[in-house]
C-alpha positions in Angstrom: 0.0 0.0 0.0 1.3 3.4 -0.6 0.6 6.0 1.5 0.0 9.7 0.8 2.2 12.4 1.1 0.5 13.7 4.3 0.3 10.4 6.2 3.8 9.5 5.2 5.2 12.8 6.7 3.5 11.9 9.7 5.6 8.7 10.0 8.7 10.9 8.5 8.4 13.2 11.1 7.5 10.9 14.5 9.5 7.8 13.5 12.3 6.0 12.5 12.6 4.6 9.2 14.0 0.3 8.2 15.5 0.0 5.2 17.5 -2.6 3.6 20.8 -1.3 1.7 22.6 -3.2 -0.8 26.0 -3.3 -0.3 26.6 -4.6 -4.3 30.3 -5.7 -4.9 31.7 -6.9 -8.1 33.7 -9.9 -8.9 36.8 -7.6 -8.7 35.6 -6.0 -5.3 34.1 -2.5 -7.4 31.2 -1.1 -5.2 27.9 -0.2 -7.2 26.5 3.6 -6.4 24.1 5.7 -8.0 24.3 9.3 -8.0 20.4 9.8 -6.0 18.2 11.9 -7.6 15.8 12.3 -4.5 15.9 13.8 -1.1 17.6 12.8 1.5 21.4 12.7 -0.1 20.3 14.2 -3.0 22.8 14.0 -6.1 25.4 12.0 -3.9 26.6 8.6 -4.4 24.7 6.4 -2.4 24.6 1.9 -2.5 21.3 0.9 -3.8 18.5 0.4 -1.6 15.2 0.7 -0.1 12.2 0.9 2.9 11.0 -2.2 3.5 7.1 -2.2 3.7 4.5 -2.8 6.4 3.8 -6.6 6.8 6.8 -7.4 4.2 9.6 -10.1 5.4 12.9 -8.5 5.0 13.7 -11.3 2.6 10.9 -10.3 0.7 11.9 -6.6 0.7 15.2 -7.7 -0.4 14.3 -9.3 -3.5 12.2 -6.4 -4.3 14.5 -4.2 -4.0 17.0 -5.7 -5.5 14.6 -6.1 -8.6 13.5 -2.3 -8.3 16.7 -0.3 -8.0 18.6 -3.0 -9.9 16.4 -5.3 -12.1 18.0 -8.1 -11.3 17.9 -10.3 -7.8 21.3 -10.2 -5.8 23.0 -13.6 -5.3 25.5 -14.2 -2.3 24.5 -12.2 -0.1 24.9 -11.4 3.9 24.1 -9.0 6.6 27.1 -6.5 6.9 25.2 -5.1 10.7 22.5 -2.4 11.3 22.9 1.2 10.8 21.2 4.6 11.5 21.4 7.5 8.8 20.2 10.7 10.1 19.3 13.6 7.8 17.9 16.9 8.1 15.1 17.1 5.4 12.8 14.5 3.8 12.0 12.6 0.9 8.9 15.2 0.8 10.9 18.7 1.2 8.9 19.6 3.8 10.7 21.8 5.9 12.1 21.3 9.5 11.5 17.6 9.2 14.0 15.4 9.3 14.6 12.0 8.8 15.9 8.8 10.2 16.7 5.5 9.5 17.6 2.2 10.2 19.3 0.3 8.1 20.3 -3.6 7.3 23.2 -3.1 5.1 23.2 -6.1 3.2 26.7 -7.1 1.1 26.0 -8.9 -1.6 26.7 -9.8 -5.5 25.2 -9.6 -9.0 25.2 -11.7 -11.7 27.4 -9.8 -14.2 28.3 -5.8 -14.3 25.4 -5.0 -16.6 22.4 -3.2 -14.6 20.1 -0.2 -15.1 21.7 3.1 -16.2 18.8 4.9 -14.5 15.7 4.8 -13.0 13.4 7.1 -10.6 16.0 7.3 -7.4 19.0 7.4 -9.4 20.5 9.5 -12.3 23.0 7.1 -13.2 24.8 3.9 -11.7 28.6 3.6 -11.1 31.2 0.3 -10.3 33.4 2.3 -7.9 36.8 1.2 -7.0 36.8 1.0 -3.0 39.8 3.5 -2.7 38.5 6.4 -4.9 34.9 5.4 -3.1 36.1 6.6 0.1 38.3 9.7 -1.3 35.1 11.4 -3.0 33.6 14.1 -1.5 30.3 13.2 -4.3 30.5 9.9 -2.1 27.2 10.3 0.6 29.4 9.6 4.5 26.6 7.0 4.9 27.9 4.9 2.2 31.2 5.3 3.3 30.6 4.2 6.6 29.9 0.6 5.2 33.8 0.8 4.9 35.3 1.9 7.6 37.0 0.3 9.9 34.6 1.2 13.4 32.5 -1.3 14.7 29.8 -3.1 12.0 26.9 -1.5 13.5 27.8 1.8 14.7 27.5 0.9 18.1 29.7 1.0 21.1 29.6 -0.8 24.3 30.3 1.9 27.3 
């Protein structure tokens, strides 16, 4: 079910978001981005991925995902850990809202390079080399984070 823009700025601004992101490596260890055409990270580099929706099993959400960012299902795949992105505006540009989510970043594979050159989120789709992934400043910090060397899911024990 989709919901309308009012209702879904409700949930926007009162909750947290879950989303599954698709952590897409290449046979030689490239990192699939595209550059997002929406808000939030708009015209960064960002991994594929997507909300998963009410009543869907994550493995569900995953294949659809997969199949609408990508059009193609992932193969290999494994959680990476859960994240939280924070952002200070909204898929709906409404102002003062902001949004967060939490994320299952999922690592994972395709069969062959070949995918979508663009659809609705993205403008274009990339194979980045790890390195120059982490050096751009185009690169969103949330994707980066899947990289880095701090602990998989952000959190620390105190």
């Amino acid at each position: 079910m989709k919901l309308n823009n009012n209702d879904f700025g409700q949930i926007i601004k009162h909750t947290p978001l879950l989303s599954i992101d698709l952590i897409v490596r290449s046979r030689d260890g490239r990192i699939l981005l595209g550059q997002r055409r929406n808000r939030p990270a708009q015209h960064y580099w960002f991994v594929p991925g997507g909300r998963v929706r009410k009543d869907e099993r994550l493995e569900d959400a995953l294949h659809r995902i997969a199949m609408t960012e990508l059009g193609k299902p992932v193969q290999d795949g494994a959680l990476l850990g859960v994240f939280e992105h924070f952002y200070e505006d909204n898929a709906l540009e409404v102002p003062g809202i902001s949004t967060h989510y939490v994320v299952l970043g999922y690592q994972c594979t395709i069969a062959g390079d070949a995918i979508a050159t663009t659809d609705e989120q993205h403008a274009e789709f990339k194979w980045w080399p790890l390195e120059a992934l982490l050096r751009s400043e185009a690169v969103h910090e949330n994707t980066k984070a899947y990289f880095s060397a701090t602990p998989i899911n952000g959190f620390q024990s105190r």
